[in-house]
N, CA, C and O atoms as a GROMACS GRO file, in nm:
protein
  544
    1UNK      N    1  10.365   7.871   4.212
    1UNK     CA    2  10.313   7.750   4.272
    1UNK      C    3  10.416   7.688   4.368
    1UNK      O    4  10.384   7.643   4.478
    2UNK      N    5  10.519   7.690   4.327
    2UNK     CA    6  10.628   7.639   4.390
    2UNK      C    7  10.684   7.661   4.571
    2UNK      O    8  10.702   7.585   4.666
    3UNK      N    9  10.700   7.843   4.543
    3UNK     CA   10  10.658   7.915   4.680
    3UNK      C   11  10.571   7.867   4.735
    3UNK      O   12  10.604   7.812   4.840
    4UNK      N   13  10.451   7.862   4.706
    4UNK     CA   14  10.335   7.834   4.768
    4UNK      C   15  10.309   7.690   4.859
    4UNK      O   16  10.262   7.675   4.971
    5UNK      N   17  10.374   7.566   4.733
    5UNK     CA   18  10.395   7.445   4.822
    5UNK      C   19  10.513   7.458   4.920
    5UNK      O   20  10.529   7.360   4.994
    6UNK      N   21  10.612   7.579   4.937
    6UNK     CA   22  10.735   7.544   5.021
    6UNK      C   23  10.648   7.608   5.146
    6UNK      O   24  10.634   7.536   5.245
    7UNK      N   25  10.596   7.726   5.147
    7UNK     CA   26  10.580   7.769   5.210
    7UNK      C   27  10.440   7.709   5.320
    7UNK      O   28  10.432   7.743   5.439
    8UNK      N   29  10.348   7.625   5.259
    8UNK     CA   30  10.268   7.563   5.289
    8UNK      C   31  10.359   7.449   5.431
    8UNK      O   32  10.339   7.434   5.552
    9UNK      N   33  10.450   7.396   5.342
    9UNK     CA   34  10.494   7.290   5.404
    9UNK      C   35  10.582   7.298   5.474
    9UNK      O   36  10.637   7.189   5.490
   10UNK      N   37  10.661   7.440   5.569
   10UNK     CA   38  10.729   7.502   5.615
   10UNK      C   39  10.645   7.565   5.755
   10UNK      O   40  10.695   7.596   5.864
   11UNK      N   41  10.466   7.575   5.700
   11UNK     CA   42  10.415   7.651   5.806
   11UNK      C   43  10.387   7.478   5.871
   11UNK      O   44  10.382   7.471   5.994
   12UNK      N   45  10.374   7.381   5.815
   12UNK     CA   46  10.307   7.237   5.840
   12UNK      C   47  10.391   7.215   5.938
   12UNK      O   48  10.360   7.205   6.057
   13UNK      N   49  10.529   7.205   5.880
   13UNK     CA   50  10.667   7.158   6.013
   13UNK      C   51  10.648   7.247   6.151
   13UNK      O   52  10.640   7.203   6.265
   14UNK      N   53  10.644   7.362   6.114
   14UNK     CA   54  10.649   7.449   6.257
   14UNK      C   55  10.517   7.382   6.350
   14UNK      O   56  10.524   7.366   6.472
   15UNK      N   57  10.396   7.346   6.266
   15UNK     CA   58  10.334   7.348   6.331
   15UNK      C   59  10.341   7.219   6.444
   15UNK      O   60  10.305   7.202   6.561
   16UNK      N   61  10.408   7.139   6.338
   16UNK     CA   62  10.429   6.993   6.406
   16UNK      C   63  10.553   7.010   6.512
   16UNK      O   64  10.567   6.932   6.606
   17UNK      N   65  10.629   7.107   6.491
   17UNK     CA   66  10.787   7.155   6.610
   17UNK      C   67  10.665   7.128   6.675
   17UNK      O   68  10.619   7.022   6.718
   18UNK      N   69  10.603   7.289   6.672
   18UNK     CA   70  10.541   7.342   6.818
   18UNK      C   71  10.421   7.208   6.885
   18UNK      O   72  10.398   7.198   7.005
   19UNK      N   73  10.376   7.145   6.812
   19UNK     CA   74  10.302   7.048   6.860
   19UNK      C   75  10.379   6.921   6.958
   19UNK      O   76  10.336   6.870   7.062
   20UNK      N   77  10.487   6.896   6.894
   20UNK     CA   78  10.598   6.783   6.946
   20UNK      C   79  10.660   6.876   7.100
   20UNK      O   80  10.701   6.802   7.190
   21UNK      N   81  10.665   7.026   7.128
   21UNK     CA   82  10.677   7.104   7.234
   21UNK      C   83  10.549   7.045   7.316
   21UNK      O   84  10.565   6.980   7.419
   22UNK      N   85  10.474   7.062   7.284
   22UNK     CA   86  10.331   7.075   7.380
   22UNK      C   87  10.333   6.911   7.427
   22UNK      O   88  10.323   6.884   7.547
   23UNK      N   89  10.349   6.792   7.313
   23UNK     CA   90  10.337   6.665   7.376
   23UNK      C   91  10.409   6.670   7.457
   23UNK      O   92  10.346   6.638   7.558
   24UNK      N   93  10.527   6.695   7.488
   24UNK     CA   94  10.614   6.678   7.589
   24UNK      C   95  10.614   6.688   7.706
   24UNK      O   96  10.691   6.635   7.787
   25UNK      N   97  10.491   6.784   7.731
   25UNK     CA   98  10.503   6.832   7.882
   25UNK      C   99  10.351   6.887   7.867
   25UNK      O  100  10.305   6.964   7.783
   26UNK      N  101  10.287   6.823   7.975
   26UNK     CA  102  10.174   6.847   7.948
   26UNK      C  103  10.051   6.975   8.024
   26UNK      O  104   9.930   6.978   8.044
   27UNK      N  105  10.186   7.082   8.051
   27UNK     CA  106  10.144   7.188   8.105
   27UNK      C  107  10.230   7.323   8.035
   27UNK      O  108  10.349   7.330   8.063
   28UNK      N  109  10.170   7.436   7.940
   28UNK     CA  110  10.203   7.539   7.928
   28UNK      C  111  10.119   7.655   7.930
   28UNK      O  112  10.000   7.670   7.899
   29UNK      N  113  10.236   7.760   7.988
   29UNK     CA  114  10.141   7.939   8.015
   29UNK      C  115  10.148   8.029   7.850
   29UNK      O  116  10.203   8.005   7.742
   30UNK      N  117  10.078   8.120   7.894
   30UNK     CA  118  10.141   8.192   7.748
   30UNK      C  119  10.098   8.360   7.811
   30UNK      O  120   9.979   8.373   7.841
   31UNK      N  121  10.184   8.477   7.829
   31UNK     CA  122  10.115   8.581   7.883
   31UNK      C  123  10.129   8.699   7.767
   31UNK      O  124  10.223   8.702   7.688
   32UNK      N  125  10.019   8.798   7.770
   32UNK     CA  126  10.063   8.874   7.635
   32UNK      C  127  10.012   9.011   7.718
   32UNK      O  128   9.940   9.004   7.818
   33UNK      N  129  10.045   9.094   7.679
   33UNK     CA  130  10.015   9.216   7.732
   33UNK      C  131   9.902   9.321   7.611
   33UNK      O  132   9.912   9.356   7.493
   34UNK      N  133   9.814   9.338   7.708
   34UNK     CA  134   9.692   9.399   7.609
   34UNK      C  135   9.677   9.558   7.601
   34UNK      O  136   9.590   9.615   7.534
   35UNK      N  137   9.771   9.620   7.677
   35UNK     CA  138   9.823   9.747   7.610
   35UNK      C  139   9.888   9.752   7.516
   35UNK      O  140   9.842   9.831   7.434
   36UNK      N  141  10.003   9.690   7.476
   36UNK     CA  142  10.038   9.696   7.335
   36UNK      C  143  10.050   9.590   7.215
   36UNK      O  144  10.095   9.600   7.100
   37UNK      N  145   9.978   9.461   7.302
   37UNK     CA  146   9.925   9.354   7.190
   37UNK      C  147  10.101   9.280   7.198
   37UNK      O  148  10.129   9.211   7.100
   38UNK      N  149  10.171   9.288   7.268
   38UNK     CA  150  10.288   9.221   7.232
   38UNK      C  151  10.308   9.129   7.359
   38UNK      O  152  10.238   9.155   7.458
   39UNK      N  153  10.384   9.040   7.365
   39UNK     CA  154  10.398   8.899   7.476
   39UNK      C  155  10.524   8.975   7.583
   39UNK      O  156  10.603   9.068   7.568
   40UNK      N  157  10.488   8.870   7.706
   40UNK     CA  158  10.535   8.996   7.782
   40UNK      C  159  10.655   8.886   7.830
   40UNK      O  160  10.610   8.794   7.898
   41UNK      N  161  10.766   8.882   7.812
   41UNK     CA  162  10.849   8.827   7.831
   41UNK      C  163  10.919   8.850   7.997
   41UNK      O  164  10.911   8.959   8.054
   42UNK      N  165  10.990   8.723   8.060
   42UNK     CA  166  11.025   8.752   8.155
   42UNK      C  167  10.930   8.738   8.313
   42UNK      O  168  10.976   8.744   8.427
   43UNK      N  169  10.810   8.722   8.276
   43UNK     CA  170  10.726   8.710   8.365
   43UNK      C  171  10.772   8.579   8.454
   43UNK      O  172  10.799   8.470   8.404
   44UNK      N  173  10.775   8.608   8.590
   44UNK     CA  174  10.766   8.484   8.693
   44UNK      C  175  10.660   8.421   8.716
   44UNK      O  176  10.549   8.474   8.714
   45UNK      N  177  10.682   8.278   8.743
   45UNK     CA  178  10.570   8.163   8.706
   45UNK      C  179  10.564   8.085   8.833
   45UNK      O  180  10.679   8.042   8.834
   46UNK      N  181  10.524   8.052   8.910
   46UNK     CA  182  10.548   7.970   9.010
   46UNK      C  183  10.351   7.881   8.978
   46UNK      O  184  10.237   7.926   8.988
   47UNK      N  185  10.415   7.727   8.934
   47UNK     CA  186  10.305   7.650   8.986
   47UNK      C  187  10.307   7.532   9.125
   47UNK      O  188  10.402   7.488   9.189
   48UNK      N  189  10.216   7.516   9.132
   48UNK     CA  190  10.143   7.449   9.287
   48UNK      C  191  10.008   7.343   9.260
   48UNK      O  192   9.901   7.359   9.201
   49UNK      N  193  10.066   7.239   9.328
   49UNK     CA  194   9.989   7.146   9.352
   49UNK      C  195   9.900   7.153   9.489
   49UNK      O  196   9.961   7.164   9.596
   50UNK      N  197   9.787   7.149   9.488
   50UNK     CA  198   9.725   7.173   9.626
   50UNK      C  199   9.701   7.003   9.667
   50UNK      O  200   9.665   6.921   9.582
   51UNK      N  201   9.728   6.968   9.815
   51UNK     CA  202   9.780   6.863   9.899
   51UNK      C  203   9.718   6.879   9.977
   51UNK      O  204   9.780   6.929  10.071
   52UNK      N  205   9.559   6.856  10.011
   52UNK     CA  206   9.462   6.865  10.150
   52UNK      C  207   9.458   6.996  10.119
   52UNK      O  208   9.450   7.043  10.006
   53UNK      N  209   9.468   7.096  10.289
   53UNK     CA  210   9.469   7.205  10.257
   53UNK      C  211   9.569   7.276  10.221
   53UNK      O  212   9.536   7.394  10.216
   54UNK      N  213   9.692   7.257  10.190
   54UNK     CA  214   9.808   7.319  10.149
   54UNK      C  215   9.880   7.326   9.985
   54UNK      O  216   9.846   7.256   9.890
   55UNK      N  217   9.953   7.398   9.986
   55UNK     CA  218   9.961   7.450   9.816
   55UNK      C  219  10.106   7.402   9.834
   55UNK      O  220  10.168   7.441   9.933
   56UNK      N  221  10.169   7.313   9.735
   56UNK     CA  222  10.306   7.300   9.750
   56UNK      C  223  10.374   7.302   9.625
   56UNK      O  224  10.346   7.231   9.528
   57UNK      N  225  10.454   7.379   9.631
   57UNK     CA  226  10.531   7.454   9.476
   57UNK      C  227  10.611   7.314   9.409
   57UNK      O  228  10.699   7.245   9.460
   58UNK      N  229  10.558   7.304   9.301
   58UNK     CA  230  10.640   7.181   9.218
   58UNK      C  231  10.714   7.215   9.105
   58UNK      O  232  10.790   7.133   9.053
   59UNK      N  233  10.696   7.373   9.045
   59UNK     CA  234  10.801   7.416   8.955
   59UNK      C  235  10.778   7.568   8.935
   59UNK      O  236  10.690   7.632   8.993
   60UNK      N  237  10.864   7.619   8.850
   60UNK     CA  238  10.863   7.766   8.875
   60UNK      C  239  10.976   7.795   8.750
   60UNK      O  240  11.092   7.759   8.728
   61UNK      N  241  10.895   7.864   8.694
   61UNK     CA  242  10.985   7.943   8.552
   61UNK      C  243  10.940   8.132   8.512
   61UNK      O  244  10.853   8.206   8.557
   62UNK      N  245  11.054   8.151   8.403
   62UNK     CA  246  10.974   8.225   8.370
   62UNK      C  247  10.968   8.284   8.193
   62UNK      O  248  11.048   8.236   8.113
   63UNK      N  249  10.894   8.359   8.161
   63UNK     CA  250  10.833   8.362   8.036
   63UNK      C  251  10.945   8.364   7.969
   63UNK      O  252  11.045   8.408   8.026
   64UNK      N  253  10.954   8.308   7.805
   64UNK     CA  254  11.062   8.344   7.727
   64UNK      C  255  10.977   8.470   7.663
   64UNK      O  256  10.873   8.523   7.703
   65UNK      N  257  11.071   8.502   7.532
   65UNK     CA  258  11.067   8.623   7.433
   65UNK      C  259  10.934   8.648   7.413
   65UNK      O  260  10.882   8.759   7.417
   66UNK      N  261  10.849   8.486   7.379
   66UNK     CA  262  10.763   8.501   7.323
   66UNK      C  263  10.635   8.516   7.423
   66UNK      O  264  10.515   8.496   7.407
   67UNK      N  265  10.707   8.558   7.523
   67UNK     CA  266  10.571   8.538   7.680
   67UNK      C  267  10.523   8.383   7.710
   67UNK      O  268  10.429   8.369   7.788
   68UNK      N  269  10.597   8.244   7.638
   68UNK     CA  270  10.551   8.148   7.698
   68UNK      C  271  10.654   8.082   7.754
   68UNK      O  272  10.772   8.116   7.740
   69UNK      N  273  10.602   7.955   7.843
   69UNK     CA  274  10.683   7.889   7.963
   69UNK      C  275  10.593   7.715   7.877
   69UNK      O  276  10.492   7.667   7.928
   70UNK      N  277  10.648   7.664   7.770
   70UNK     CA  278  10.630   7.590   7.691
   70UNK      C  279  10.609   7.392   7.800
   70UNK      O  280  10.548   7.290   7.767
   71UNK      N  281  10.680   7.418   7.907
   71UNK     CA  282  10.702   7.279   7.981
   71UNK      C  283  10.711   7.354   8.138
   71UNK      O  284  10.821   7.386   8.183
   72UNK      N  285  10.591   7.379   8.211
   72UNK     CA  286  10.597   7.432   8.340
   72UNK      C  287  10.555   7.308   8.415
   72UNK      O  288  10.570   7.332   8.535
   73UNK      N  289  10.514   7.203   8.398
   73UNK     CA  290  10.500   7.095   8.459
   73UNK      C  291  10.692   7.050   8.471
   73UNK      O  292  10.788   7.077   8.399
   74UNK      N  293  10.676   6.963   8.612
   74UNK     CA  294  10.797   6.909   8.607
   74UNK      C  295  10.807   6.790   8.521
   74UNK      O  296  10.712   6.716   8.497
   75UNK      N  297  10.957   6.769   8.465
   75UNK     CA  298  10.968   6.674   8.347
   75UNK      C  299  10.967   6.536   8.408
   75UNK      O  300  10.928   6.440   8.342
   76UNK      N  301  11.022   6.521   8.575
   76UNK     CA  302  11.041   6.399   8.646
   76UNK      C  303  10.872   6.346   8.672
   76UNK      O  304  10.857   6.226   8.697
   77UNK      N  305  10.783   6.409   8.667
   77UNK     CA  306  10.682   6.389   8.729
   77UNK      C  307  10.567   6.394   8.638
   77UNK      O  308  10.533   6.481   8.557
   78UNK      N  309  10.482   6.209   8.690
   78UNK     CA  310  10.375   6.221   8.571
   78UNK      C  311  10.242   6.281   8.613
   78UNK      O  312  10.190   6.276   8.725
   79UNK      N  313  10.192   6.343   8.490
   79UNK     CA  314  10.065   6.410   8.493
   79UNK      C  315   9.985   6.311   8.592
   79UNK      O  316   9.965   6.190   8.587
   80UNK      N  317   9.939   6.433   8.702
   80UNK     CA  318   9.869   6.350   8.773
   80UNK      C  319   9.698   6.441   8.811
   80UNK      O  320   9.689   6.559   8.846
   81UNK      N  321   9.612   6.371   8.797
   81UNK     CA  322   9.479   6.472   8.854
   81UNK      C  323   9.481   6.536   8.944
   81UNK      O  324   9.559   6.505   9.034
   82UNK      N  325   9.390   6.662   8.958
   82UNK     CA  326   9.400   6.734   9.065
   82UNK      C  327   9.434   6.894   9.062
   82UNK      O  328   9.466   6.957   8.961
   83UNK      N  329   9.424   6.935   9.166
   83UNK     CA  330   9.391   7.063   9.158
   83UNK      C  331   9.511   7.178   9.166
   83UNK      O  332   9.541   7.198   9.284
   84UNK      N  333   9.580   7.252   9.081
   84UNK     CA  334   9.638   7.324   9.083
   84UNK      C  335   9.652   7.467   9.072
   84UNK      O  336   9.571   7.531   9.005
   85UNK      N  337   9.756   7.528   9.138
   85UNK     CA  338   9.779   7.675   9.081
   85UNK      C  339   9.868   7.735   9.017
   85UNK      O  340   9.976   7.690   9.055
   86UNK      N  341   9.887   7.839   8.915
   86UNK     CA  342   9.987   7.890   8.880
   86UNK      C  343   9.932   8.040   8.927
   86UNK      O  344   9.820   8.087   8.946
   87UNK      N  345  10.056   8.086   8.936
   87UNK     CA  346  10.070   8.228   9.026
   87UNK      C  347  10.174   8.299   8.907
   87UNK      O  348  10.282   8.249   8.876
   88UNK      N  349  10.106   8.451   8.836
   88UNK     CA  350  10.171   8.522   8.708
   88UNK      C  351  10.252   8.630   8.858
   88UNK      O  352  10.190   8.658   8.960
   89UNK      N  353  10.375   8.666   8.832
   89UNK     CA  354  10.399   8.758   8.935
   89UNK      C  355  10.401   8.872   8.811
   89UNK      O  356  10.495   8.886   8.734
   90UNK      N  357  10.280   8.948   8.811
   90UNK     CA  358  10.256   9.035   8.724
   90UNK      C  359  10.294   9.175   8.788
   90UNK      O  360  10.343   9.262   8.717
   91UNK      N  361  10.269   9.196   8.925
   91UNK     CA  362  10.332   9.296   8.987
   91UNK      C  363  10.471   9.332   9.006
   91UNK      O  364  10.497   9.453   9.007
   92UNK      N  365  10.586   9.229   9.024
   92UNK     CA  366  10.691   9.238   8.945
   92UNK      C  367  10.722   9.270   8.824
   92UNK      O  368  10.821   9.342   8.810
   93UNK      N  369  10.660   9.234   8.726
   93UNK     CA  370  10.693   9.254   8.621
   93UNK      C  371  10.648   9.442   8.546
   93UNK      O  372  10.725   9.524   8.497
   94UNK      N  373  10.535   9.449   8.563
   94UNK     CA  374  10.513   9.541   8.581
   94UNK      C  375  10.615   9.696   8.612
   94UNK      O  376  10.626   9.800   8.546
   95UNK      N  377  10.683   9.648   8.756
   95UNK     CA  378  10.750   9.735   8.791
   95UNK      C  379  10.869   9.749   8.741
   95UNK      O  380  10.928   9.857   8.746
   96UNK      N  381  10.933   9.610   8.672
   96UNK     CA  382  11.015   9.645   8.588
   96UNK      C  383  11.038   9.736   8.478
   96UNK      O  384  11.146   9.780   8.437
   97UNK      N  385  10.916   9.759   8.435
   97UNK     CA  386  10.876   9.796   8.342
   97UNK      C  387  10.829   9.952   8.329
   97UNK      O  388  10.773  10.016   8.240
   98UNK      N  389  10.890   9.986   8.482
   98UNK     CA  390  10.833  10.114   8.520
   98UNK      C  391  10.648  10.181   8.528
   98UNK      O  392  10.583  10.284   8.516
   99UNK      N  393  10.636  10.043   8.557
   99UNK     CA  394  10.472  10.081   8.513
   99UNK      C  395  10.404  10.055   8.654
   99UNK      O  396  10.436   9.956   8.720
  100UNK      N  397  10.288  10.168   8.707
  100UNK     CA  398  10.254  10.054   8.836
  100UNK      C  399  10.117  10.020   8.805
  100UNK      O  400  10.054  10.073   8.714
  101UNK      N  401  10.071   9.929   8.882
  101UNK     CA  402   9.977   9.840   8.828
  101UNK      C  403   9.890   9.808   8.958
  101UNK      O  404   9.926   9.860   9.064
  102UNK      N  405   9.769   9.720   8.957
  102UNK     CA  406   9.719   9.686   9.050
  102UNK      C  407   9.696   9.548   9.112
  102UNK      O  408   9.626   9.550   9.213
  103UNK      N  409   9.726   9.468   9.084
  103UNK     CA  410   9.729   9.321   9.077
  103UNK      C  411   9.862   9.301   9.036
  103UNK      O  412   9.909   9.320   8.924
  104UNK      N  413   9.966   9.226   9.225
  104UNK     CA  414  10.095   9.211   9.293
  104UNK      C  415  10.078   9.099   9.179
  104UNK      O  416  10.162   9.096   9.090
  105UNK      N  417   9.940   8.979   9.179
  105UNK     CA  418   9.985   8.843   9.140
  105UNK      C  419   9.876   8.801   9.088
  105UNK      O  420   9.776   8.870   9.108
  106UNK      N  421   9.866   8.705   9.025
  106UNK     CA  422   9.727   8.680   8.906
  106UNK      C  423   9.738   8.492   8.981
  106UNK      O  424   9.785   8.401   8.913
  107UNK      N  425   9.700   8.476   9.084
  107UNK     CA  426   9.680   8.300   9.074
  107UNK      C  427   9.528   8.262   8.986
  107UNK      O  428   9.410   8.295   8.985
  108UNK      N  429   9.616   8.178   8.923
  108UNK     CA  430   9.498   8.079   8.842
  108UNK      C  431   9.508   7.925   8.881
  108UNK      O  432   9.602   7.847   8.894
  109UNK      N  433   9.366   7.915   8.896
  109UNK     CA  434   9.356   7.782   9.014
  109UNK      C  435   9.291   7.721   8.914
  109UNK      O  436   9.207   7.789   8.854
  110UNK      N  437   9.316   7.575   8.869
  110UNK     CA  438   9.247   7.484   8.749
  110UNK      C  439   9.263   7.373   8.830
  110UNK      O  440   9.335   7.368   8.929
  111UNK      N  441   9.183   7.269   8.778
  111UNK     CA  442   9.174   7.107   8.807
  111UNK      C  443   9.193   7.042   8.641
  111UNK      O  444   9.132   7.062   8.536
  112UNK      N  445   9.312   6.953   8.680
  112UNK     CA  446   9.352   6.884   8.538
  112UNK      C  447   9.265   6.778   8.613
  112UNK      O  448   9.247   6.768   8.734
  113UNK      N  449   9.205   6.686   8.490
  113UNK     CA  450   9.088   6.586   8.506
  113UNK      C  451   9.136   6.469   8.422
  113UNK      O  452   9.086   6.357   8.433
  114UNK      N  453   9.249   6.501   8.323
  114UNK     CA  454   9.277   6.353   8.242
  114UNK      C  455   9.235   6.357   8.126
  114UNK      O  456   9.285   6.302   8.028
  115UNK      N  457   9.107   6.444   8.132
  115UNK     CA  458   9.057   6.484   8.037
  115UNK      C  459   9.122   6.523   7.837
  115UNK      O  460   9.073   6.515   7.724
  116UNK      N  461   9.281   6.573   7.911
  116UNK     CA  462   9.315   6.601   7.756
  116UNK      C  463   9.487   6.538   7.804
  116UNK      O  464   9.519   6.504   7.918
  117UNK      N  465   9.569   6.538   7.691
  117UNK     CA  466   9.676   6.520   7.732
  117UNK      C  467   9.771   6.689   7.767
  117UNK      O  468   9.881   6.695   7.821
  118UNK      N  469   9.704   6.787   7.726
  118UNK     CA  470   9.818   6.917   7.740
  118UNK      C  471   9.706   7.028   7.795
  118UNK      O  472   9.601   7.045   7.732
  119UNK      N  473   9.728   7.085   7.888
  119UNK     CA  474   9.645   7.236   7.917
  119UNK      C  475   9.721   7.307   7.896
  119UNK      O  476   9.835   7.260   7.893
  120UNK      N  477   9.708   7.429   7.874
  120UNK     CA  478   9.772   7.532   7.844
  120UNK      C  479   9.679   7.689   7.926
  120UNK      O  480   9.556   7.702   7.923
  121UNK      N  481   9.765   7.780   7.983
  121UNK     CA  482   9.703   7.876   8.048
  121UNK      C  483   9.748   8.006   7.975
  121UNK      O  484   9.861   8.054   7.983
  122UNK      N  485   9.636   8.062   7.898
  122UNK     CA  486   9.703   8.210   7.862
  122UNK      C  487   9.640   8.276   7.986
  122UNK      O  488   9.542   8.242   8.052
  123UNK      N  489   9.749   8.407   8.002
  123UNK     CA  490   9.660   8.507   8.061
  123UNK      C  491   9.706   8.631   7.987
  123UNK      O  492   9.816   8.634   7.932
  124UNK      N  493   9.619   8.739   7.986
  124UNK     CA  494   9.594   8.854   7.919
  124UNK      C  495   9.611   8.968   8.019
  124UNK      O  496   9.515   8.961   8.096
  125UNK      N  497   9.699   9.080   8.054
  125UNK     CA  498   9.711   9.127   8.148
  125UNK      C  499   9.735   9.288   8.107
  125UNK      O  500   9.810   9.305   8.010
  126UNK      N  501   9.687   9.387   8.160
  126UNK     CA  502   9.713   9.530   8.196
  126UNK      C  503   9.721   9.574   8.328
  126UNK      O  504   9.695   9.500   8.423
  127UNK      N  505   9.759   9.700   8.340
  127UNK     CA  506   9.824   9.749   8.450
  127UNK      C  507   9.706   9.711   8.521
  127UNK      O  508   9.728   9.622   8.603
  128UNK      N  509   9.568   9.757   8.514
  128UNK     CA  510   9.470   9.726   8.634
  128UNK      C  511   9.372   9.634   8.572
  128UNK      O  512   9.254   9.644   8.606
  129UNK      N  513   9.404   9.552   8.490
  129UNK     CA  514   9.341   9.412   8.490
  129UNK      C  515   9.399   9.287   8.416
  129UNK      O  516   9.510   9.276   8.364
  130UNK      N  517   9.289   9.187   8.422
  130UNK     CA  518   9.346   9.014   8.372
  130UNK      C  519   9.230   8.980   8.313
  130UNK      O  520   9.113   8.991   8.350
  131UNK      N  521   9.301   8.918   8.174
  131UNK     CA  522   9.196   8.769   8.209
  131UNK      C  523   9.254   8.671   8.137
  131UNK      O  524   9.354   8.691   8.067
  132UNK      N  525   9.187   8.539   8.151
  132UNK     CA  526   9.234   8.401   8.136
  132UNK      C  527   9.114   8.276   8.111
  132UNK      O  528   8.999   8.267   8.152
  133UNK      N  529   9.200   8.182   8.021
  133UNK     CA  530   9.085   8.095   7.957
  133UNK      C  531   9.145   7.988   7.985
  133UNK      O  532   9.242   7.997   8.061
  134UNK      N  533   9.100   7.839   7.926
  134UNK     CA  534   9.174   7.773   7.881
  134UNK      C  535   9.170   7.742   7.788
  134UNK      O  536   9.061   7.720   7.734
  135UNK      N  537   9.278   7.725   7.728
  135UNK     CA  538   9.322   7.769   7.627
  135UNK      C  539   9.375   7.592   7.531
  135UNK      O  540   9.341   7.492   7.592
  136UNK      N  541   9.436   7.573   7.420
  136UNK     CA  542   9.447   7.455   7.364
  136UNK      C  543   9.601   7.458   7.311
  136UNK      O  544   9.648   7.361   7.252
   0.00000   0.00000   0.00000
């Protein structure tokens, strides 16, 4: 029984870490690779705010261990509506990897609405395809 309450209340904390991560910043990616089910670390991230007709880069990271980029919004700057992109440079990565692939770059274009306080973007990627939700 004992195990059981530590361990209960051990998965509770993490969950609250990782939750106190997400309040913070109210934009994260997460990329995993669906050839071998494992997160693809290292991936380049570049997001963009679109401004009339122009796209203007407001931050740019890239994946940790676990394939996520936990705070890709900038920390100086408040959540604001409107229409953005993040760009996976999956074709880089890829080639690191000795692998070639067909898709240089995966842009994912969303409109934050206010709607929630955190979006989050997985994308799911193989050599000749993607896909992507949104995610919570």
């Amino acid at each position: 029984m004992r195990k059981t309450v530590y361990k209960t209340t051990l998965f509770a904390l993490s969950l609250s870490a990782s939750s106190l991560v997400f309040a913070q910043n109210p934009l994260s990616v997460h990329v995993l690779n669906l050839e071998n089910g494992l997160p693809s670390a290292d991936v380049n991230v570049v997001l963009e705010a679109q401004q009339g007709e122009k796209w203007v880069q407001i931050n740019q990271g890239k994946t940790d261990e676990n394939g996520r980029i936990t705070a890709l919004y900038p920390d100086e700057k408040t959540l604001a509506k409107g229409t953005y992109r993040v760009t996976f440079k999956t074709g880089d990565w890829f080639r690191e990897h000795n692998q070639r692939s067909f898709f240089p770059e995966v842009p994912v274009v969303f409109v934050i609405d206010g709607a929630v306080d955190h979006y989050h973007i997985p994308l799911l990627i193989s050599p000749y395809g993607y896909s992507t939700y949104r995610g919570n």
